[in-house]
C-alpha positions as CSV (number, residue, x, y, z in Angstrom):
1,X,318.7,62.2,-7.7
2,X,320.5,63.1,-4.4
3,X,321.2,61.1,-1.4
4,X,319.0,60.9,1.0
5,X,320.2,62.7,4.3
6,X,320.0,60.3,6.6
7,X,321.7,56.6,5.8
8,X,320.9,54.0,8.4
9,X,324.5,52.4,9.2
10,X,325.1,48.9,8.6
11,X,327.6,46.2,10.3
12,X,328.4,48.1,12.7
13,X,327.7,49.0,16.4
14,X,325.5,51.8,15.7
15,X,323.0,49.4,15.5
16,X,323.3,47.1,18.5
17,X,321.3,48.5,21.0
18,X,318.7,46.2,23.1
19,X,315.4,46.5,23.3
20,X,314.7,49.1,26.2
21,X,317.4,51.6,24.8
22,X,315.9,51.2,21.7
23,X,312.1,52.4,22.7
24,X,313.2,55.0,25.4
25,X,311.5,58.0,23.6
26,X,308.8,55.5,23.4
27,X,308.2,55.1,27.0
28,X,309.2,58.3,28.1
29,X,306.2,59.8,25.7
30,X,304.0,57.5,26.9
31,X,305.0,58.2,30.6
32,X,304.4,61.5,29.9
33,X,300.8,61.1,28.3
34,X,300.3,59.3,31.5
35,X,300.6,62.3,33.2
36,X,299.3,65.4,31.2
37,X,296.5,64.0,29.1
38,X,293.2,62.5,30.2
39,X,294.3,58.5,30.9
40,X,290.3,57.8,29.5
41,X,291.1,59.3,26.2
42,X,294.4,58.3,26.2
43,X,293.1,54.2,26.6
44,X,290.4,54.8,24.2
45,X,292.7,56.0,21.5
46,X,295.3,53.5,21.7
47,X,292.8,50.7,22.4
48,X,290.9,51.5,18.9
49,X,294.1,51.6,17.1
50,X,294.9,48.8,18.0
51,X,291.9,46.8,17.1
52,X,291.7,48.5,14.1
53,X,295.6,47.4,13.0
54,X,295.0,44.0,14.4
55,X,291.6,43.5,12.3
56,X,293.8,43.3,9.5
57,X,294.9,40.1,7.6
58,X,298.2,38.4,9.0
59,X,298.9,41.2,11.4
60,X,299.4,39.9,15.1
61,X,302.3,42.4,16.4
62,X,302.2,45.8,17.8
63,X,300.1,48.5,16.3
64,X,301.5,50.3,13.4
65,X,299.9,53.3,11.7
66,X,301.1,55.4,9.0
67,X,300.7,59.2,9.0
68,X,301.8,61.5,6.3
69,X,304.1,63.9,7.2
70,X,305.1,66.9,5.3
71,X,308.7,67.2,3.6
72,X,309.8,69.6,5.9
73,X,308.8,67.7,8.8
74,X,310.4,64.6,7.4
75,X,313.6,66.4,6.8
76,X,313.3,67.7,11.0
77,X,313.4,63.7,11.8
78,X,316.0,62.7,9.5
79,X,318.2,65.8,10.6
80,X,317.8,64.7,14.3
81,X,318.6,61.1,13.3
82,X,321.9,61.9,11.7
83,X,322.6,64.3,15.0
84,X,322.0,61.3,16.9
85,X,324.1,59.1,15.3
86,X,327.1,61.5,14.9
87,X,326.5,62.4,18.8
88,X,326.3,58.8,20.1
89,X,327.5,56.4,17.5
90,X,324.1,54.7,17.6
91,X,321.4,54.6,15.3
92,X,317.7,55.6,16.5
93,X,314.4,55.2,14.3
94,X,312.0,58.2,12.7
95,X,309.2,56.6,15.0
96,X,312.1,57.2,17.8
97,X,312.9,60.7,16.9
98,X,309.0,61.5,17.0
99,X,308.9,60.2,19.9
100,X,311.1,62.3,21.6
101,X,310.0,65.3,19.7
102,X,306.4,64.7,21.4
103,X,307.6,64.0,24.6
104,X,310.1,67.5,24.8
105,X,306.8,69.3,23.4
106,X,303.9,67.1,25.4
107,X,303.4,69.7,28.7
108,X,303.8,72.7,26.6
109,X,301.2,71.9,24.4
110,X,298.8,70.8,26.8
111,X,299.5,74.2,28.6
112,X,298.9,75.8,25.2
113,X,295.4,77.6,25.5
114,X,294.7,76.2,22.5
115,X,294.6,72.9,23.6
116,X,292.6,74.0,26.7
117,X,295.7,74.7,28.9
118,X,295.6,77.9,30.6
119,X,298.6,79.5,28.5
120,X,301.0,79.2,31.6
């Protein structure tokens, strides 16, 4: 079995960051939703999550859903984390990485025509 691609560093700095550095992509995605997506939807969604990962037994912390990703996609995020880390000598999380993937690809997206954006 080979090594995985991506192995999170331990005892060292890589892992010292504090809170805000650590959920920038975070905020900066959710900034961004803010802006280009419909603040009524957006609420909706995150509201019903929410209730949905709080309604279950012992959980009383942030909302956490699991999605299934595809191994090429996986592979994307861990790539990008070990760029990261090699880049600034600090570790960042897959939720991270998606983060900033969304948030890079957010206005395009909702431009898309698909996504009833005018193509521009």
């Amino acid at each position: 079995m080979k090594d995985p691609l991506y192995t999170r560093p331990t005892k060292t700095d890589a892992s010292k960051l504090g809170v805000r550095r650590r959920h920038y992509w975070s905020r900066l995605l959710r900034q961004k939703a803010r802006r280009f997506l419909p603040i009524i939807d957006m609420m909706t969604a995150e509201e019903t999550h929410a209730t949905v990962a709080r309604s279950r037994r012992g959980q009383n912390k942030a909302a956490w859903i699991n999605i299934s990703l595809r191994i090429d996609q996986i592979a994307v995020v861990e790539v990008l984390q070990k760029l990261h880390l090699k880049k600034t000598g600090k570790e960042i999380s897959r939720a991270e990485v998606l983060a900033a993937l969304m948030a890079a690809g957010l206005h395009p997206i909702v431009n898309h025509e698909n996504f009833g954006g005018n193509g521009n």
